[in-house]
N, C-alpha and C positions, 0 to 999 in steps of 0.2 A: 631564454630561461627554461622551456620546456628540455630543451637538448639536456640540461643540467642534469634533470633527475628521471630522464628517462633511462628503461622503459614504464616505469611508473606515471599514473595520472597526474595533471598537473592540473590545476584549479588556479585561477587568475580571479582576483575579486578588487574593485574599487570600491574602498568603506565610506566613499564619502558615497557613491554614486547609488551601494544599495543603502543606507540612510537613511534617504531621501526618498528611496522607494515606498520604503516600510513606514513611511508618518505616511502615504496618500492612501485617496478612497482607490476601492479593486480596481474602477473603470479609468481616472486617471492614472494609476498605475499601469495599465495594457497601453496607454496612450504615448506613456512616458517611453515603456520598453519598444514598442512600433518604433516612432519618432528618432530614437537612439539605433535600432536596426540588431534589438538586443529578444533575442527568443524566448526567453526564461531571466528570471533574475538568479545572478551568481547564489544568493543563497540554496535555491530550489538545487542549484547542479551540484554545490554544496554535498547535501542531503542524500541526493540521488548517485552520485559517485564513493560519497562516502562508506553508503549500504553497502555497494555492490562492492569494495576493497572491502568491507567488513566479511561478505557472505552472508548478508541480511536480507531478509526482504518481509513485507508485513501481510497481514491479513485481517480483516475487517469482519468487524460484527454490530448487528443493531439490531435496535427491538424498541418497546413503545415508549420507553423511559432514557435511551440514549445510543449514542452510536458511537463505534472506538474501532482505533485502531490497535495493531496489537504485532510486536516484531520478534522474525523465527528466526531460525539460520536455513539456508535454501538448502532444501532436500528435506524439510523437516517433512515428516511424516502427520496424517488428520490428527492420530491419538498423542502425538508428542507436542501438535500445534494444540490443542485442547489444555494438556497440562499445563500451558503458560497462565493460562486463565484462573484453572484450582486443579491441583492434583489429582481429587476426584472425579474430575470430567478425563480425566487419561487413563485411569483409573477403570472403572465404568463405561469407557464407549464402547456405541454402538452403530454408530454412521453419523455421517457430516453432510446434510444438506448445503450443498453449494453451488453459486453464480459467481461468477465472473464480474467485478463492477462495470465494465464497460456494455454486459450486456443487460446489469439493471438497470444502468442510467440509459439505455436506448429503449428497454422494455417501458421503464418510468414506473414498475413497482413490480414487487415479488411473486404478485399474482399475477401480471404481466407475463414476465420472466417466464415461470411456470407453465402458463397457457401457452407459451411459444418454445416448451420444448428445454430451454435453457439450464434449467433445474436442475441439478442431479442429484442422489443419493449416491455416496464415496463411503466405501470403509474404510477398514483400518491400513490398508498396503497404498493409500492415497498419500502421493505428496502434492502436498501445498504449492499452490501456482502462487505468484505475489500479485494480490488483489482481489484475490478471493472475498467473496461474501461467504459469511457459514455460520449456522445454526446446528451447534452439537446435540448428537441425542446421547446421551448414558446414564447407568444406572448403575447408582452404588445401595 
């Protein structure tokens, strides 16, 4: 079937098999996908194939009241990534504090992160990695 519709991605999904997945707890679910000799559930590739024929990719932001994600077209630029959020903040900026998720969840928090370096200040000629943490500065 792949031969079909290449050179295009092909996605193979059993609806009964992710299902099944999606009623269990997270840990029987790792157990189920083990067990099957399956790395990710078809939806997850889903998702992540889907972005990437889109030209998608997201970026992340949190603060003490909630944490979101948020999706750009790749190459978006800090101040075009801002806009998605409110006009204003595209509008108005003035640099994008940002980390890397991978190196907050190894740092294990912002102040971590920071004290090791990880941190940066990006302006406006910054394009957007996919999975960025970032706290806009602007001012309208």
């Amino acid at each position: 079937m792949r031969a079909i519709v290449a050179p295009s991605e092909a996605i193979f999904l059993d609806a009964k098999f992710e299902s099944e997945l999606v009623e269990m707890e997270e840990d029987e679910a790792r157990e189920f996908l083990a067990e099957m000799g399956v790395e990710e559930p078809g939806l997850d590739v889903l998702a992540r194939v889907g972005y990437d024929t889109l030209g998608l990719q997201s970026y992340l932001t949190a603060g003490p009241k909630e944490a979101r994600g948020w999706t750009i077209k790749k190459g978006a630029t800090a101040p075009e990534a801002a806009g998605v959020i409110h006009t204003d903040f595209q509008k108005g900026f003035i640099k994008a504090q940002v980390v890397s998720f991978d190196d907050l969840v190894a740092t294990g928090s912002e102040a971590a992160a920071k004290a090791a370096g990880k941190m940066r200040l990006e302006g406006k000629d910054y394009v957007m990695a996919d999975g960025d943490v970032v706290e806009f500065r602007f001012n309208v």
